[in-house]
C-alpha positions, 0 to 999 in steps of 0.5 A, a space after each residue: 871823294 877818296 881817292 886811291 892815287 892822285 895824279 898831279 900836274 905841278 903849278 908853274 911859277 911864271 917869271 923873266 922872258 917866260 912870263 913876258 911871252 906866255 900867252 897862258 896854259 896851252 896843251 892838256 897834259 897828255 900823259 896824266 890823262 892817258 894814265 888816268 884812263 888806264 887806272 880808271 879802267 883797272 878799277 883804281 879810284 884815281 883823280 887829276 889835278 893840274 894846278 897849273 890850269 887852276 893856277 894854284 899855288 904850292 899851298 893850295 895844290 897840297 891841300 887839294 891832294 891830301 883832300 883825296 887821302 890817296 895812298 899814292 900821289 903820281 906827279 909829271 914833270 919837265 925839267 923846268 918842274 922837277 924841283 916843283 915836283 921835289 918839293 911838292 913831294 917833301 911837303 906831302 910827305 911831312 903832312 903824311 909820311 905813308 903816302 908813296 910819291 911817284 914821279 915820271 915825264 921827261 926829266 925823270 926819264 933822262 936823268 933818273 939817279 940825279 933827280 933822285 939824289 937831288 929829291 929825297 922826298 921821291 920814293 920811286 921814278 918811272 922812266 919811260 912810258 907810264 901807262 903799263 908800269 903803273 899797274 904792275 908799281 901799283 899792284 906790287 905796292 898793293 900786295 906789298 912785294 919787292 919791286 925789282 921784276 917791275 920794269 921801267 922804276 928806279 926806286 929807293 931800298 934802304 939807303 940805296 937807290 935801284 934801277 930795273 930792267 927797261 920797259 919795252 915800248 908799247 907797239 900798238 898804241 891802240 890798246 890805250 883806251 881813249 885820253 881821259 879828257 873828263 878828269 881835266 877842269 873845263 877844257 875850254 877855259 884852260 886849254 886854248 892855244 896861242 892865236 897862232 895855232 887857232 882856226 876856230 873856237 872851241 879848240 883842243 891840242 892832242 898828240 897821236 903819236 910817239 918817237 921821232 926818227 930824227 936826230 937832232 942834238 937839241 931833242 931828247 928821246 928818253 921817254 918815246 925813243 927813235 921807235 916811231 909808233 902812232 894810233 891808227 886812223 880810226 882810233 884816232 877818227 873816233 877820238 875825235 868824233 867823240 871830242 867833237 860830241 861831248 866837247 862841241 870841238 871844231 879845231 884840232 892842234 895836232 902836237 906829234 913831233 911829226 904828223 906827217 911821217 906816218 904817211 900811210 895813216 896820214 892818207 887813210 885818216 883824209 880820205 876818212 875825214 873828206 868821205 865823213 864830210 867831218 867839220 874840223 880844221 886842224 894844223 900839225 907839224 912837220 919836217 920839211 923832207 915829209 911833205 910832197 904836192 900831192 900829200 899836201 893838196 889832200 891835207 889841205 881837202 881834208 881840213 889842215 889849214 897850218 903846218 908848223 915846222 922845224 927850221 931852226 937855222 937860216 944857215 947851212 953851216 948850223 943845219 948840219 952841225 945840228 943833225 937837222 937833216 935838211 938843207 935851205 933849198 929844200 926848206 924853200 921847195 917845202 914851204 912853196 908847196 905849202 903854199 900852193 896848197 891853200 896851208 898857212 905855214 909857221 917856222 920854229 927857230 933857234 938862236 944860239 946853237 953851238 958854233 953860232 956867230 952873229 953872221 949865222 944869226 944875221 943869215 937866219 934874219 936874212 933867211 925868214 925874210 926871204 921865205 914863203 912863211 907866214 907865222 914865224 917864232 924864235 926861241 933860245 936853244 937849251 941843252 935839256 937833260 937826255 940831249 946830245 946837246 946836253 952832254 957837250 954844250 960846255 964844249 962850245 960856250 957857257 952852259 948855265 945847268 939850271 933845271 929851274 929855267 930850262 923853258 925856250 924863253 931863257 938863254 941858258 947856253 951862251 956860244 963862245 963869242 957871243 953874250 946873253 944881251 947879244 942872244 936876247 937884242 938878235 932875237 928880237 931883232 928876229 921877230 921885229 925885222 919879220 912882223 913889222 913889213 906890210 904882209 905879216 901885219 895884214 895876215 895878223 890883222 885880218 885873222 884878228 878881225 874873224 868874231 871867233 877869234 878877236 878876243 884871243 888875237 887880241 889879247 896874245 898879240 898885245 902881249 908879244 908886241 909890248 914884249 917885243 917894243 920893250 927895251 931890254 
C-alpha cells in the first residue's frame, strides 16, 4: 500500500542494566497514534510502523518503509533513540534522496540545533506538540512554499539550519480525534505492562493528559510544558468505551505525569464510571500533595486499584534540593490514605541525585521499609536534555553525556563522593532489603497465583529476581 507519510517508531537496541530489567515493549507510542489519526482524518495516506514492537532491525524497519514509497518519513524519538532515528534517516536518504525526513518527541524538542548538527540526514524537526504542525509542514511541502510562517520547525535552508516561530499549545484537547489505535500491530501481543501495573488481562497504557505544574530538576517539560491542560471526562468515557468494544479491554494504566491533578475531571469522570456501572480497573499516577480520603474512597468506587507515586528520596535534604515539593510526613499521611482506601500503592525512586551521599541513600533504604508501600521501584537519575539537571549535573559529579544510554537503568551521573559500583550495589540493596521480608513476597505470590495473570508475574518476576540475586 502506497503510502503519503510513514510514521515511525525506531527499534531499540537492548543492552547492559536495560536489557537485564526490561520486561518487554510496554506503552503504545502516543504521539504517533495521536498524529496518525489527524493525517488520517485530513485525508493523508498514512501508515505506522513500531519496529520496536515488531523487534525489527535497522534492516528490516528501512525495507518496511521504502515498501510504502512515502514522500515523507515522520520518526519520534527519546533521547535513548535519537542517534537510532539519525541513522535511520541516512540510510533512507541514500536508498531514496527525495524522501523529506522529519523528527519530533522529546529530544528534538529540548535540543533542536544540537540534534540537527549531529544528524545531517534530518531535514526538518518539529519541536513541541505535533498534531497542528504536521498539517501546516505537509501542506507547505505539498505546494512546495517556504516553511518559515510555519511554527514549531527548525529546518535546514541551504547550508543554514533555521528555527520559526513557537507553536502555542493545543487548549482543548478534545479537538484531537480519538488515538489511532488500529495503526498499531496487535495491541495485546505488543502492548502489555509490566506485572506490576496489571489488574487484569486484556490491559492498555493511555495518557489523558499534557504538562505538569511541577518543578522538578530531573523532568523536562520541553514538549507539553508547565501549561496543564487534559481531555475532558467524556472524551475520555467514550475513549474508553470504545476500547473496551473493539479491544475487549478490562484494565487501563492511566500514564499522565499526574492523574490526579485535574480534580474536578477526576470527580466527574468516577461519578461517570460508577453510574455506568463500567467493568474497568485502572491505576495511575500521582503526587503525594494531590490526594485527600475522600477523592481517594471515590477512585477506589469507581475501579483505581494502584496509585503510582513519585517519591524519589527517603531524605528531606534531597527532596528539597530537587524541587519535589513534598516533605517525608506527608509522603506517609499519602500513602496511609491510600491505604485506608482499599488502593495498592507503588513508589518510584531515584538513587544518585545531586548532593547524594551513601547516608541519604542509607535513609531512602530505612524510608521504604518503613512506609505503607506496597510495590517499590528504584531507578538511577539521569540528566535528560531539556532538564534543570542537565544544564548542571557537572557542577555536582561526573556526567557521562552519552544520549545512547540515557534510560533510568544506567548510571550516567555519578555525585562527587560516590562511584557507579556504589550507585549500582545501593540500589540493589534497595530492592533486596524491600522485596525479601515476608509481606512483599506474599502480596507478590498471591497476585501471581490469579489465572490472568500467572504467565506474566511469572515471567517479569523471574527476570528482576535473577537480576537482582546476580552478582554485579
Amino acid at each position: 500500500m502506497k503510502s503519503d507519510i510513514v510514521i515511525v517508531y525506531p527499534p531499540v537496541v537492548m543492552k547492559g542494566n536495560y536489557e537485564s530489567v526490561a520486561t518487554g515493549h510496554e506503552v503504545p507510542p502516543q504521539p504517533l497514534i495521536y498524529l496518525g489519526a489527524v493525517l488520517r482524518e485530513n485525508n493523508y495516506r498514512c501508515s505506522l510502523l513500531d519496529a520496536n514492537a515488531l523487534h525489527l532491525g535497522v534492516e528490516e524497519t528501512i525495507a518496511r518503509i521504502l515498501a510504502f514509497s512515502p514522500k515523507y518519513v515522520g520518526i519520534s524519538a527519546p533521547t535513548m533513540l535519537i542517534s537510532a532515528a539519525g541513522e535511520l534517516a541516512r540510510r533512507l536518504k541514500e536508498k531514496n534522496g527525495d524522501i523529506v525526513m522529519i523528527v519530533g518527541g522529546p529530544h528534538m524538542s529540548a535540543v533542536p540545533g544540537m540534534t540537527m548538527e549531529k544528524y545531517k540526514s534530518i531535514d526538518v524537526g518539529v519541536i513541541g506538540e505535533g498534531e497542528v504542525t504536521i498539517l501546516e509542514l505537509l501542506k507547505a511541502l505539498d505546494e512546495k512554499k517556504p516553511l518559515g510562517s510555519v511554527k514549531g520547525l527548525i529546518f535546514r535552508e541551504g547550508d543554514s539550519i533555521r528555527t520559526t516561530a513557537p507553536r502555542p499549545y493545543i487548549a482543548d484537547l478534545d479537538t484531537i480525534p480519538f488515538p489511532a489505535w488500529d495503526m498499531l500491530p496487535d495491541i495485546m501481543a505488543h502492548y502489555q505492562q509490566s506485572a506490576a501495573r496489571i489488574d487484569r488481562l486484556p490491559s492498555i497504557s493511555m495518557v489523558t493528559s499534557r504538562g505538569c505544574p511541577f518543578q522538578c530538576i530531573f523532568c523536562a517539560r520541553n514538549v507539553f510544558g508547565n501549561v496543564t491542560r487534559s481531555h475532558s471526562s467524556d472524551y475520555l468515557i467514550g475513549l474508553i468505551k470504545h476500547l473496551k468494544e473493539e479491544y475487549k479491554i478490562k484494565n487501563i494504566s492511566f500514564e499522565d505525569e499526574n492523574f490526579v491533578v485535574y480534580r474536578d475531571r477526576l470527580v466527574e469522570f468516577c461519578n461517570k464510571f460508577i453510574d455506568d456501572k463500567t467493568d474497568i480497573t485502572w491505576d495511575c499516577a500521582s503526587h503525594v500533595n494531590s490526594v485527600t480520603p475522600e477523592l481517594l474512597a471515590l477512585m477506589r468506587k469507581a475501579g483505581c486499584w494502584q496509585i503510582n507515586y513519585g517519591i524519589e528520596s527517603g531524605s528531606q535534604r534531597i527532596l528539597d534540593f530537587i524541587k519535589k515539593g513534598s516533605t517525608l510526613k506527608r509522603i506517609r499521611e499519602a500513602l496511609t490514605m491510600t491505604r485506608k482506601a482499599g488502593i495498592l500503592s507503588k513508589g518510584y525512586f531515584i538513587i544518585g541525585h545531586p548532593t547524594e551521599t551513601l547516608e541519604s541513600i542509607q535513609e531512602t533504604i530505612d524510608f521504604i521499609k518503613k512506609i505503607d508501600l506496597d510495590i517499590f521501584q528504584m531507578s538511577h537519575m539521569v540528566p535528560f536534555p531539556g532538564t534543570e539537571l542537565y544544564e548542571k549535573a557537572e557542577q555536582y559529579g561526573k556526567f557521562v553525556n552519552n544520549w545512547d544510554d540515557m534510560n533510568i537503568w544506567t548510571p550516567l551521573f555519578i555525585p562527587e563522593g560516590l562511584t557507579q559500583d556504589m550507585l549500582e550495589r545501593e540500589a540493589k540493596r534497595a530492592y533486596r532489603e524491600f522485596y525479601f521480608r515476608p509481606r512483599p513476597i506474599l502480596k507478590y505470590f498471591s497476585r501471581m497465583m490469579r489465572p490472568s495473570s500467572f504467565c506474566k508475574y511469572a515471567k517479569d518476576g523471574f527476570k528482576i529476581f535473577k537480576f537482582l540475586l546476580r552478582k554485579s
